[in-house]
N, C-alpha and C positions, 0 to 999 in steps of 0.2 A: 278639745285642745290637748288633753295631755295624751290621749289618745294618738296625736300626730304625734308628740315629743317623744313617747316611745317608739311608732316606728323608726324615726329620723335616726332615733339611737340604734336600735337593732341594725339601720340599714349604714351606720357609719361603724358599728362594729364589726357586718359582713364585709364591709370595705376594708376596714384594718387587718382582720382576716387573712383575707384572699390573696392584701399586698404581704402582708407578712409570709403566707404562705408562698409567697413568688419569687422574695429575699430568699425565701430558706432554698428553696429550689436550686435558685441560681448558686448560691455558695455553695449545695452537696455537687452541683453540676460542676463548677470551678474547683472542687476539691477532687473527684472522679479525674478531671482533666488532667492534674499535677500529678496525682497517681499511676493513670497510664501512660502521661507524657513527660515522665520524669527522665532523669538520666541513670543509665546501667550500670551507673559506677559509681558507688557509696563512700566515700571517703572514711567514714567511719569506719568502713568493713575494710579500706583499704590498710587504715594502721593499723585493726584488730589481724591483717592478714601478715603482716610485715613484724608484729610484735609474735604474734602464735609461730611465723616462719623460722623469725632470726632467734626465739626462744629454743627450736628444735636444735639450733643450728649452731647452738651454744652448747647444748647437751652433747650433742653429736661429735661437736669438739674436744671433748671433755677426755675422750679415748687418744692414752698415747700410743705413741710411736708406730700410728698407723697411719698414711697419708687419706687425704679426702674423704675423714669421717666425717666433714660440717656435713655434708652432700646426705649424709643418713637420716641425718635429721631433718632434712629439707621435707621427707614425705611424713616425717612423725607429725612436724608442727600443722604441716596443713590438713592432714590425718583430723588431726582435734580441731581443726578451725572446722573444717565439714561435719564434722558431730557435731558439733555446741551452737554451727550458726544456722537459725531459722530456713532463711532464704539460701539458693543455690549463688555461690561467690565466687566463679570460676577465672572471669575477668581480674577480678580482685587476688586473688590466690596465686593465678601465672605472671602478674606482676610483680607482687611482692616475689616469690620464686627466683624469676630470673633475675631481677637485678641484685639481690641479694645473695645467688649465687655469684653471678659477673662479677662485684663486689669484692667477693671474698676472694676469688681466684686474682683480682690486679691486687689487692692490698698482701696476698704471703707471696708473692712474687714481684714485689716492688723493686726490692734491688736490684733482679734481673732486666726490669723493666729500664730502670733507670739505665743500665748499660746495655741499652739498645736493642732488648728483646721487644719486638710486636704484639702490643698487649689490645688490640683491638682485635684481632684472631684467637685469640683467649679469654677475651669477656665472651664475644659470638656463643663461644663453642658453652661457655660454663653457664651462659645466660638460659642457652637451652636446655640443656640438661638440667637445670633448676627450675626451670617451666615446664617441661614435663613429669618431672617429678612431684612437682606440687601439684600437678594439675591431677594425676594417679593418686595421691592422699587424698585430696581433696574429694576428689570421684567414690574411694571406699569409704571415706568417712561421711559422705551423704548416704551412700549404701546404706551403713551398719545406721545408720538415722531412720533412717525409713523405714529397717526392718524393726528396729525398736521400737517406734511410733505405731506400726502400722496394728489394727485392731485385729482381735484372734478371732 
C-alpha cells in the first residue's frame, strides 16, 4: 500500500511538472511575442531624443551674432543620442529633429508670422532640414558605437 502512495505521488508530481513546465512555456512564448511584435517607437527613446536634440540645440544657440546656429546642434545632440543609445533610434531621432527644428524656425520668426508671413512653408522647409540632420548624427554616432564596441 504505500508502495501505491508513492507512485500516486511521483505520478502527481510528474503532472505538476509538466503543467508547470507548460505555464512556463506559454509565458516565455507570450513574452517572445511582445518582443517581436511590439511597436518601433519607444517613447522613452522618443524624450531621451527630443531632450539629447533640444540639448544640442541650446548649445548651438549659445553662439552670437551668427543666424541658424540652433541647426548645429541639431547633429551634435543626436550625434550623442547614437553613441549612448543601445538600439538603433532613427524613427525616434527624425522626429525629435524635425519638429524641433520646425519649432524653432515659427517661434524666432513669430512676429513676422503674425503679420502675415506663411509659416507652414517655413516649418516644411526647417522640419526637414532638422530631420536630416539628426538623422546623419545619429547615423555617425551608431558608427563611432560599433566601431568602439566592435572586438579586436
Amino acid at each position: 500500500m504505500a508502495e501505491r502512495t508513492a507512485e500516486r505521488t511521483r505520478d502527481s508530481d510528474a503532472d505538476a511538472d509538466s503543467a508547470a513546465s507548460t505555464v512556463t512555456d506559454t509565458g516565455s512564448l507570450t513574452d517572445e511575442a511582445e518582443e517581436s511584435g511590439g511597436s518601433y517607437v519607444s517613447v522613452r527613446a522618443l524624450v531621451v531624443a527630443f531632450v539629447a536634440i533640444g540639448g544640442g540645440m541650446t548649445l548651438g544657440s549659445l553662439i552670437p551674432m551668427v543666424p541658424f546656429t540652433a541647426f548645429a546642434g541639431i547633429p551634435v545632440g543626436s550625434f550623442l543620442h547614437g553613441l549612448l543609445d543601445r538600439e538603433r533610434r532613427y524613427v525616434e531621432t527624425a522626429v525629435a529633429g524635425g519638429l524641433l527644428a520646425g519649432l524653432s524656425v515659427v517661434t524666432s520668426l513669430l512676429p513676422q508670422l503674425l503679420a502675415g508671413l506663411d509659416g507652414t512653408r517655413l516649418f516644411a522647409i526647417a522640419a526637414a532640414v532638422g530631420l536630416v540632420l539628426s538623422l546623419v548624427g545619429h547615423y555617425f554616432g551608431r558608427d563611432l558605437r560599433a566601431g568602439l564596441t566592435r572586438e579586436l
